[in-house]
VEXLO-716365 format. One record per residue (C-alpha): residue number from 1; residue in one letter; x, y, z. Coordinates in nm, 4 decimals. Last residue first. Layout:
N
+------+------+----------+----------+----------+
! resi ! resn !       xx !       yy !       zz !
+------+------+----------+----------+----------+
!  NUM !    A !        X !        Y !        Z !
...
+------+------+----------+----------+----------+
***
This chain:
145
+------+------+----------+----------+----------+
! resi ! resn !       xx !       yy !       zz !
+------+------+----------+----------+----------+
!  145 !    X !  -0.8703 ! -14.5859 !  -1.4778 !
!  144 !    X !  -0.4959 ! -14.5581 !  -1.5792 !
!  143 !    X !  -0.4925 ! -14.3368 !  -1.8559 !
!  142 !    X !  -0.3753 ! -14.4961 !  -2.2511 !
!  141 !    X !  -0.4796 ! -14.8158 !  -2.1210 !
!  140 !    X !  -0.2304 ! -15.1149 !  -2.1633 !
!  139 !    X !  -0.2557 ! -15.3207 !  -2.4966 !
!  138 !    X !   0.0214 ! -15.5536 !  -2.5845 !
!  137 !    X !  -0.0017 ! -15.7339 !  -2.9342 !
!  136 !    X !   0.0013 ! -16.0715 !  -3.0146 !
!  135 !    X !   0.0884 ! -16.2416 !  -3.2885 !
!  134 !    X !  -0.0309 ! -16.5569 !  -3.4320 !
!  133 !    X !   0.0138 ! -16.8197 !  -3.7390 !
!  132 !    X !   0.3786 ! -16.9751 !  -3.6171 !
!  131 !    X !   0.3455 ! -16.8832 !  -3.2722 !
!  130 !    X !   0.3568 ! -16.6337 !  -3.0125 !
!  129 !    X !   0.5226 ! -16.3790 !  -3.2272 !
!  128 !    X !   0.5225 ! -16.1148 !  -2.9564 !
!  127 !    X !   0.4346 ! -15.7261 !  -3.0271 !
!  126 !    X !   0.4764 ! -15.4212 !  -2.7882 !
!  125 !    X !   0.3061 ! -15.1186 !  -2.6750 !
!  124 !    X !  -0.0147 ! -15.0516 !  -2.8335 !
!  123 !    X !  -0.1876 ! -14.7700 !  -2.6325 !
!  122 !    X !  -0.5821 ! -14.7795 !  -2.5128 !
!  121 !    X !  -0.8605 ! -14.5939 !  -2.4477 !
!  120 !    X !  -1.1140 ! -14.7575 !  -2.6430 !
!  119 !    X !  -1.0613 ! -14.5020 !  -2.9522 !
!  118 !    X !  -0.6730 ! -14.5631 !  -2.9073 !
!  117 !    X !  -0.6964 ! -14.9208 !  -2.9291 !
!  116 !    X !  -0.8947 ! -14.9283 !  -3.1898 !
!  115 !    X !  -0.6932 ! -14.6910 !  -3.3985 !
!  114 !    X !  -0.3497 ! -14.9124 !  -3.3178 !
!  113 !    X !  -0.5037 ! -15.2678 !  -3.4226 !
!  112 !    X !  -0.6529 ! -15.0786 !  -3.7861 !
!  111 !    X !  -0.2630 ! -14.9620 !  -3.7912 !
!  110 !    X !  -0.1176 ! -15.2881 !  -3.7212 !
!  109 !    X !  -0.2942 ! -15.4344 !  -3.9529 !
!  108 !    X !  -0.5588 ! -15.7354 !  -3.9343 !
!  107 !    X !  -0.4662 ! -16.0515 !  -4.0559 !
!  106 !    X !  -0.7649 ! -16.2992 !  -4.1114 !
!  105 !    X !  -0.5856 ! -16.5357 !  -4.3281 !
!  104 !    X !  -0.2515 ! -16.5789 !  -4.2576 !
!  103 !    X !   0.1044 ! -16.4050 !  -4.3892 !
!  102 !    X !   0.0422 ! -16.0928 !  -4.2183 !
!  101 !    X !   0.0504 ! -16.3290 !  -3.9110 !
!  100 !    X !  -0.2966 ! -16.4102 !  -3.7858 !
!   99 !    X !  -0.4436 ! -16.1623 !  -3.4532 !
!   98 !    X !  -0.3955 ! -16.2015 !  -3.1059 !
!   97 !    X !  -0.4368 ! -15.9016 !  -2.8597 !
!   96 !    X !  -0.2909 ! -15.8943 !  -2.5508 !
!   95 !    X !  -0.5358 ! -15.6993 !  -2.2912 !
!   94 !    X !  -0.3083 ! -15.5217 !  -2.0257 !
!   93 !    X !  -0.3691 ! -15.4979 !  -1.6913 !
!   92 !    X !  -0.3372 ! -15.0775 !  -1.5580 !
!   91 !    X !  -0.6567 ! -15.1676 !  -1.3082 !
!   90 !    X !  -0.7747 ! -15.5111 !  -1.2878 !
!   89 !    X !  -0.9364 ! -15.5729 !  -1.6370 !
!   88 !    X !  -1.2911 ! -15.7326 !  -1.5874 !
!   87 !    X !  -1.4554 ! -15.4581 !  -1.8257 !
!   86 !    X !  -1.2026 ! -15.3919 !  -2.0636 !
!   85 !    X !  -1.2184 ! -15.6894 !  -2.3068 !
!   84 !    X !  -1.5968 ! -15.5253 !  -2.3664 !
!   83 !    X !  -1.4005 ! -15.1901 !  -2.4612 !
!   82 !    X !  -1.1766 ! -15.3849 !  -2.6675 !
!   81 !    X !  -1.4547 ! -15.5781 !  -2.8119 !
!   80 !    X !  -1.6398 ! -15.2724 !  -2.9089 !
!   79 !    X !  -1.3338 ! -15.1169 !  -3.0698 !
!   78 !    X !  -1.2697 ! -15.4266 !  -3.2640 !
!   77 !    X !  -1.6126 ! -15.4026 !  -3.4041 !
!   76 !    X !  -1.5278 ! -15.0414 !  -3.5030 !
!   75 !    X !  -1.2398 ! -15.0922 !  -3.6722 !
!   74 !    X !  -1.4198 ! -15.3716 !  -3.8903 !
!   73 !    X !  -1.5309 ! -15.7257 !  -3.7784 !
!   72 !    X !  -1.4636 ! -16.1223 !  -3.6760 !
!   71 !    X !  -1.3841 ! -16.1817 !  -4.0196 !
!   70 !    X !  -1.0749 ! -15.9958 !  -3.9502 !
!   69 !    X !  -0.9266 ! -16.2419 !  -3.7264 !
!   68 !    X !  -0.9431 ! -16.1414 !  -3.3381 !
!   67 !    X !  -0.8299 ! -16.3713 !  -3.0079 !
!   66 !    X !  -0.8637 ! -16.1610 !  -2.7025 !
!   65 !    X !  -0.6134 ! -16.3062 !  -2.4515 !
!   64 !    X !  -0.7193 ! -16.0811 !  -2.1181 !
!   63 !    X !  -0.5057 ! -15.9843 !  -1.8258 !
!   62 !    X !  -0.4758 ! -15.9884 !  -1.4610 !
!   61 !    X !  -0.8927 ! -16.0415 !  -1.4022 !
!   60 !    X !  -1.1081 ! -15.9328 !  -1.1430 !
!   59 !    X !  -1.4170 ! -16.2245 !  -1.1896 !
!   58 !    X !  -1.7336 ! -16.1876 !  -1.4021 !
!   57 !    X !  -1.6657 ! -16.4897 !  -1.6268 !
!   56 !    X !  -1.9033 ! -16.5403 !  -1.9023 !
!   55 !    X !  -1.6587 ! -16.4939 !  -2.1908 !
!   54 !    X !  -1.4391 ! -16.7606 !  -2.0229 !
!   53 !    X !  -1.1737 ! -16.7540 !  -1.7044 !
!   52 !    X !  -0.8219 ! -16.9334 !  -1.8197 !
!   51 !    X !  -0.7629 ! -17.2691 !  -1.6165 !
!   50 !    X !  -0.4593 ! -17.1708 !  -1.3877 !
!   49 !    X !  -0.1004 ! -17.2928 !  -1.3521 !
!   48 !    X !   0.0555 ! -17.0077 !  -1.5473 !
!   47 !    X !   0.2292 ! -17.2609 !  -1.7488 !
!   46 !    X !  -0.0310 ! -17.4805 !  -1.8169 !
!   45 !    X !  -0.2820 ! -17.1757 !  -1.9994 !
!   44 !    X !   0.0383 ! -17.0623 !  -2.1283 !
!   43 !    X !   0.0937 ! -17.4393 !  -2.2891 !
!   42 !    X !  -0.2983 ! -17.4926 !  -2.3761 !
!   41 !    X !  -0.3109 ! -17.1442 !  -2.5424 !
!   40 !    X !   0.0322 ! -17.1300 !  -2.7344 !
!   39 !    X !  -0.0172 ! -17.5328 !  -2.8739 !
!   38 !    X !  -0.3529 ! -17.4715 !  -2.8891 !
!   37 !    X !  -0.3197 ! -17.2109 !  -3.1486 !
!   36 !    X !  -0.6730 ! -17.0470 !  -3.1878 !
!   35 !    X !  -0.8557 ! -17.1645 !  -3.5479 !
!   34 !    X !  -1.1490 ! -17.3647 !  -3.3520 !
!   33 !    X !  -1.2675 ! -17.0533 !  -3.1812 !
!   32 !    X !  -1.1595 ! -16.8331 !  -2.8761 !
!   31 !    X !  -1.2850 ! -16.4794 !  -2.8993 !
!   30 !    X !  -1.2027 ! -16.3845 !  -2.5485 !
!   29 !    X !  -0.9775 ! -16.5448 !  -2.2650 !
!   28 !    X !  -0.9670 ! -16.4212 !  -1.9009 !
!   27 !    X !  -0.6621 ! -16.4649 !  -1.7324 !
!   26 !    X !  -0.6116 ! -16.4432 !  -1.3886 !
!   25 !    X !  -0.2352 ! -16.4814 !  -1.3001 !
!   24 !    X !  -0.1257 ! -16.7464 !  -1.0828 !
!   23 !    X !   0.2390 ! -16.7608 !  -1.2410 !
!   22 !    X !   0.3405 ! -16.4556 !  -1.3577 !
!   21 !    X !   0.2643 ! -16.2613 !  -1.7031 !
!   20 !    X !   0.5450 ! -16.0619 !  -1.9337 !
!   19 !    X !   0.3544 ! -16.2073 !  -2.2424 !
!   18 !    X !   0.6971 ! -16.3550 !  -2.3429 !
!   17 !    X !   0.7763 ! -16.4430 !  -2.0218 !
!   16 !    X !   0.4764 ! -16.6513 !  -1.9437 !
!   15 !    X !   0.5099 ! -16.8376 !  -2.2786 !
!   14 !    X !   0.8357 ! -16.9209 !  -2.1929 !
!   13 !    X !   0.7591 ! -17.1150 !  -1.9500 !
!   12 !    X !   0.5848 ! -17.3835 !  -2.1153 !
!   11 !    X !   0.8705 ! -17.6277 !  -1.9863 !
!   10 !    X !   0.8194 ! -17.5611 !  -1.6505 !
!    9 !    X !   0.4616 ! -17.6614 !  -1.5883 !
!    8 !    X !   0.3559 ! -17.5527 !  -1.3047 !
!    7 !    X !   0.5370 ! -17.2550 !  -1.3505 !
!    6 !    X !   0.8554 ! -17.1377 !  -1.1808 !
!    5 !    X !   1.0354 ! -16.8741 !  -1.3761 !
!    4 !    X !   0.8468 ! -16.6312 !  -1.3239 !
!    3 !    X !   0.7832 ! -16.2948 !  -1.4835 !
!    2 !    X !   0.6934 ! -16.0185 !  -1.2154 !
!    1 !    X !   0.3525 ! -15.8048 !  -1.2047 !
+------+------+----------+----------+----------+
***
């Protein structure tokens, strides 16, 4: 996967870069509720050029925004939802993660976010702030599949 500079919508851009995605990617999005940042999500979403696929999407997908608070579960919730996240994932795509800024409610750790990952098969690799309440963190599987 490159990073590209020419989106459909230029001045979102940097969204694509900072979630090292390229124009035309399949995303599918996950966990999406009423406390998301539409100002991320509706500018990557424009920037890529493509409507994001839904929960009920069965397609080959390039990555996957999974949007998770802690009221959404423990450890082992987050688990499941990783390994559900997994199941469209073209091989070696990478599920970003976004969870609330330590400073937000819902923030889950960094460690909880690294035991998940590892139980579903997956390494944490980096972080972007993508907004003022969110961060999102890189999953990639730990073994390609």
């Amino acid at each position: 996967m490159s990073n590209s500079a020419s989106g459909k919508n230029p001045d979102n851009n940097h969204y694509i870069a900072e979630l090292e995605l390229a124009v035309g990617d399949v995303i599918q999005e996950l966990g999406w509720d009423e406390d998301i940042d539409f100002e991320f999500r509706n500018g990557l979403e424009d920037a890529l050029g493509e409507e994001f696929l839904t929960e009920e999407d069965q397609e080959p997908v390039d990555a996957v925004l999974l949007w998770w608070r802690s009221d959404d579960g423990d450890i082992a919730d987050l688990t499941d939802a990783l390994e559900d996240a997994e199941t469209n994932l073209d091989e070696r795509a990478p599920i970003w993660l976004l969870v609330p800024r330590a400073s937000q409610s819902g923030h889950v750790s960094p460690t909880d976010i690294s035991e998940a990952a590892k139980v579903a098969g997956f390494r944490a690799t980096t972080t972007a702030g993508v907004s003022k309440e969110w961060l999102a963190t890189r999953l990639e599987p730990a073994v390609a599949h």
